[in-house]
C-alpha positions in Angstrom: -103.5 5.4 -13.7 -106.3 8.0 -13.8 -109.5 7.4 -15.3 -110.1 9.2 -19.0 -112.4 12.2 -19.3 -115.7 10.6 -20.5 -117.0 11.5 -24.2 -120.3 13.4 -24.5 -121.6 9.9 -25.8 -120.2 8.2 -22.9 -121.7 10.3 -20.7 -125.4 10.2 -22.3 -125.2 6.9 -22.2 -123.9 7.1 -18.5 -126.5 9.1 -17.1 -129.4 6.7 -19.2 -128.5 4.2 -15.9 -129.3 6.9 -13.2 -132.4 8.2 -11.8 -132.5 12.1 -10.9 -129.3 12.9 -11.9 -128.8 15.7 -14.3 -126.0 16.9 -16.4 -124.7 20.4 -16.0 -124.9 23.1 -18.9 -121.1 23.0 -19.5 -121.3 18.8 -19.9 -118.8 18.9 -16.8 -120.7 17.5 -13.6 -123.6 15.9 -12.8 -126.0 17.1 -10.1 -128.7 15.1 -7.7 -130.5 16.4 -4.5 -131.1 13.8 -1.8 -134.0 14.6 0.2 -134.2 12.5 3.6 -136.9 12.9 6.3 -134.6 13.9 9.1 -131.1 15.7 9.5 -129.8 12.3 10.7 -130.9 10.3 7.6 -129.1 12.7 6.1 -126.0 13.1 7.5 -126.2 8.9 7.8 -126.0 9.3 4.1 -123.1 11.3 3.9 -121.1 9.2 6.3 -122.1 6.1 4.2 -121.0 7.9 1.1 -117.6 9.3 2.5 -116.4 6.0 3.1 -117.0 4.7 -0.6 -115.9 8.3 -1.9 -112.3 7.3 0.0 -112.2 4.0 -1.0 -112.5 5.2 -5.1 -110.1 7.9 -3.8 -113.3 10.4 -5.3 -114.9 12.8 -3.3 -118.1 14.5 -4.2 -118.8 18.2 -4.0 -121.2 18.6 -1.2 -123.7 20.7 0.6 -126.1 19.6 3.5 -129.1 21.8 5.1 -131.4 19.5 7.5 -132.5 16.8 5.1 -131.6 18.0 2.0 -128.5 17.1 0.4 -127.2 18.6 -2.5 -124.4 16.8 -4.5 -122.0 17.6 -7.8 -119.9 14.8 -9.2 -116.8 15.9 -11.5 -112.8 15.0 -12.1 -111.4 17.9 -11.5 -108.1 16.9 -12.7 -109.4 15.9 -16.4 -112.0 19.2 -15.9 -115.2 16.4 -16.9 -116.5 13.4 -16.3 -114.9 9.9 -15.6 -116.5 6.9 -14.5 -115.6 7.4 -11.5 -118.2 9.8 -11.2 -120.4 7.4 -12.5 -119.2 4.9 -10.1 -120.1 7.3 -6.9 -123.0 8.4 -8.1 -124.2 4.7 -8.1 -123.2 4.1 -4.8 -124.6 7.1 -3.3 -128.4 6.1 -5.1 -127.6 2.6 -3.2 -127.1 4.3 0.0 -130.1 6.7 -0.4 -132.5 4.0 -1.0 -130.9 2.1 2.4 -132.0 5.8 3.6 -135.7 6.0 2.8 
């Protein structure tokens, strides 16, 4: 079963957990930039974080330049946010503070 498109509520209440992450102007997605001191911390991050984005069967939306990386969470199947994106975003935090 597919996880429900989060209310606006939901979401608020969501994002009140994270750090850095910030809600898109269509209430959609939610955005973070990672900012590593090297490429390979980087790309270490993004390795750690495709294997839990395959095991939630999620996958972020992506781009890397050297250290920076610059990530969107949404469902695009329920076109919002589920906790799944929640979930990810999370795990990713966990991973860059293993990074630092």
């Amino acid at each position: 079963m597919s996880p429900e498109k989060l209310s606006p509520q939901a979401i608020e209440g969501e994002l009140e957990t994270l750090q850095d992450w910030t809600l898109r102007e269509d209430g959609a997605a939610i955005f973070r930039s990672f900012r590593f001191r090297t490429f390979s911390q980087a790309f270490g991050f993004m390795a750690e974080c495709a294997l839990v984005a395959e095991r939630l069967n999620h996958h972020p939306e992506w781009f890397n330049v050297y250290s920076r990386v610059d990530v969107t969470l949404t469902t695009h199947h329920v076109s919002g946010l589920t906790v799944q994106d929640f979930k990810l975003a999370r795990a990713m935090d966990r991973a860059a503070r293993r990074g630092d």
